[in-house]
C-alpha positions in Angstrom: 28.6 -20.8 -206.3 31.3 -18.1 -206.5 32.4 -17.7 -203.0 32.9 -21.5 -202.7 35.8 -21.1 -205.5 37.3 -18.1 -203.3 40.7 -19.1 -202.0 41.1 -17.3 -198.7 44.4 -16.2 -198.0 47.0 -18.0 -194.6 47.1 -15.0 -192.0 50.3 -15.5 -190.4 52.9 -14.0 -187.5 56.1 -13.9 -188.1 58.6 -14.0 -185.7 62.5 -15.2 -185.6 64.0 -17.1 -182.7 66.2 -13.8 -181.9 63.4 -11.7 -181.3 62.9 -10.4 -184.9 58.9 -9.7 -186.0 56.4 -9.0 -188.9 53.1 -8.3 -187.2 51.2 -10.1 -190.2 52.5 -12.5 -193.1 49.9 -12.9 -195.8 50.2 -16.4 -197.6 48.2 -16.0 -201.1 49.0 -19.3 -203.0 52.9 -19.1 -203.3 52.9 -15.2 -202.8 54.1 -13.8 -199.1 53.0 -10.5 -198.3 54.9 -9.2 -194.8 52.8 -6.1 -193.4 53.8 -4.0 -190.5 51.1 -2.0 -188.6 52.1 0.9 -186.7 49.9 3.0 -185.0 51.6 6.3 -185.1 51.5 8.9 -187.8 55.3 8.8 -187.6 57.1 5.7 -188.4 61.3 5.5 -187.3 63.0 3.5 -189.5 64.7 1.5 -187.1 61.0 -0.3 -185.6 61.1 -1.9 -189.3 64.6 -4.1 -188.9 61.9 -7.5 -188.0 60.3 -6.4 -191.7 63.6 -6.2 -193.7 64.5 -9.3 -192.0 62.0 -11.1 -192.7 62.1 -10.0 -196.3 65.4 -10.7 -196.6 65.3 -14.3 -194.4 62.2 -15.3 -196.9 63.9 -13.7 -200.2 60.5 -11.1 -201.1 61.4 -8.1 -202.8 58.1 -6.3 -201.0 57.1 -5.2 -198.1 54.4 -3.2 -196.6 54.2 -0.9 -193.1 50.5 0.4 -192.3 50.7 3.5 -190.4 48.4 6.1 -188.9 49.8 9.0 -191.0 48.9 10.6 -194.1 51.8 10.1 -196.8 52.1 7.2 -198.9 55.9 6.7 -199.9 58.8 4.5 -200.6 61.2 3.6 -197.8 63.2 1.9 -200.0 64.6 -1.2 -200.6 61.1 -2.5 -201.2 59.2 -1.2 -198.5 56.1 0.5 -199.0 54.8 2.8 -196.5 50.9 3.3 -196.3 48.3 5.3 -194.8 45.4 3.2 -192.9 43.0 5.1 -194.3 43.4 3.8 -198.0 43.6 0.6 -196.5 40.2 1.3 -195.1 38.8 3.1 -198.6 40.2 -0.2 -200.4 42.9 1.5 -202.3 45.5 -0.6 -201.4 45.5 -4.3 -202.5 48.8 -5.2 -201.4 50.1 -6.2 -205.1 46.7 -9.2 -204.8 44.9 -7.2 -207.4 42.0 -7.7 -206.3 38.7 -5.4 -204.7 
């Protein structure tokens, strides 16, 4: 059967003993995934310093913050900022390539 031979992915939290977060680490075989959720349609730069360190503590070059606004862009230095909603419509895989 299909599903059976469906590896589901680790859902972690990520979280440094200083205080420093990443509301959900995705473990897909030997990839990491580090997503930030936000609720707002703004996001400030400066809520994302547990993201960049925990790509930087973990070595990925990626990095994704989910927000509540309407513009998909680069932050830079490997973050990727995305609406929810394409989430939602599945148009966003997070780099699994998968549906």
């Amino acid at each position: 059967m299909a599903s059976e031979r469906i590896v589901r992915p680790g859902l972690f939290h990520w979280r440094t003993s200083t205080g420093s977060e990443v509301d959900l680490l995705v473990q897909d075989g030997r990839r990491l995934l580090p997503i930030e959720i936000k609720l707002g349609a703004a996001v400030d730069p400066r809520a994302l310093a547990g993201l960049r360190q925990c790509m930087k503590d973990l070595g990925l070059k990626r990095g994704w913050v989910v927000y509540g606004g309407d513009e998909r862009r680069e932050l830079g230095s490997g973050v990727l900022l995305v609406p929810w909603r394409e989430v939602v419509a599945r148009r966003e895989d997070f780099g699994l390539g998968r549906s």
